[in-house]
Every structure is written in structure tokens, then in C-alpha cells.
N, C-alpha and C positions, 0 to 999 in steps of 0.2 A: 769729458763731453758735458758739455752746460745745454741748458734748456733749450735755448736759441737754435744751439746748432743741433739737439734732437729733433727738434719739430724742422728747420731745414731737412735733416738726412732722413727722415721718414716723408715728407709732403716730396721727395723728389723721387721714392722709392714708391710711393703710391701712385704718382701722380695730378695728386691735390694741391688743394693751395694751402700756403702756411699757415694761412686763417681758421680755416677748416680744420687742419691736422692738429693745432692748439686747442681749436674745443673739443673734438675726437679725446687728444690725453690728456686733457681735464677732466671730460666724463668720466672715464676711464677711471684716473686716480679719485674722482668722488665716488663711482661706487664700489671702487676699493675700501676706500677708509669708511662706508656706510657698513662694509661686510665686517671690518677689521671691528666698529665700534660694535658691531653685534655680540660681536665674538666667534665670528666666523671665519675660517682660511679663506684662501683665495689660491687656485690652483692655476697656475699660467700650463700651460702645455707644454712640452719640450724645454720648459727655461727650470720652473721650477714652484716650492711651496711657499707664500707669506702667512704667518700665523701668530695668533694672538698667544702668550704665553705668561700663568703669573708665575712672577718671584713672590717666595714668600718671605713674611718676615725673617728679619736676623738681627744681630748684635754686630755694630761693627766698634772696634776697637781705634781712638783715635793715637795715632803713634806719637806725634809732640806731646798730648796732655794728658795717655792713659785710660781716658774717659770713655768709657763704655756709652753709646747712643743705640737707640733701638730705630733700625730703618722700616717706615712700614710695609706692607706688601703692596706690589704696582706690580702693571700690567707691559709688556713689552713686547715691541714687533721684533719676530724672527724671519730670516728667508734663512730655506733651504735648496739648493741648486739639487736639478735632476744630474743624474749622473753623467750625463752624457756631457756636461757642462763640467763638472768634478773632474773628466780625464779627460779634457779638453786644455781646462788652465792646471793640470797638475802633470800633462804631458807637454807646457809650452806654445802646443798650437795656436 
């Protein structure tokens, strides 16, 4: 599903106009990524956790040239699905 057609299948499941329901999940995803830049989660309800996580440093090893590089530490978005979502797609439903 691409964007297009989310904001169609939510404006026709609200009742809104397309217009509307684009800025609605834009809001939305801006004050996600304001919470994400904090360093804050964001807990949807019933779906599930997004959350900022670092990796720390490591050495990675490159396999053609042997040469050891040091990657630095970064920051990375995780989701976690609630469970109910977990035995949903792990039962096929």
C-alpha cells in the first residue's frame, strides 16, 4: 500500500476528505519524528512500540580487503508490534 492509496482507505473510512486526511498523517508523522528526535517512543495502541535505539560502536571486518573500519555509534528507529498483531501474522490471519 503507497501513500495515495492510504490516505484514500482512511478518508473513506472516516469520512473525510483526502485533503484533510493528508494533513491529519502528516501531523501525525511530524509529531512522531519530533518525539523519535527527542528520544522519546511513541506508543500506538493496539498496533504497537516505535523507539529510538543506539547501536554502539564496532569493528566491522571488510571481507575483500581484511581491513578492519571502526563504525561509529548511531541512532536507529525500531517498532515493536503488540502481540496481538505477532499471533495475527504468525497465525496467517
Amino acid at each position: 500500500m503507497n501513500n495515495k492509496e492510504l490516505i484514500a482507505e482512511l478518508a473513506a473510512r472516516t469520512g473525510h476528505n483526502p485533503k484533510d486526511t493528508q494533513r491529519l498523517v502528516n501531523n501525525v508523522i511530524n509529531a512522531m519524528g519530533d518525539a523519535f528526535q527527542e528520544g522519546d517512543s511513541v506508543l500506538v495502541t493496539n498496533f504497537g512500540t516505535f523507539e529510538t535505539k543506539k547501536k554502539m560502536e564496532r569493528v566491522f571486518l571488510n571481507p575483500a580487503t581484511n581491513q578492519r573500519l571502526l563504525v561509529p555509534p548511531k541512532l536507529v528507529l525500531s517498532f515493536k508490534p503488540n502481540q496481538t498483531w505477532k499471533d495475527k501474522l504468525k497465525g496467517g490471519k
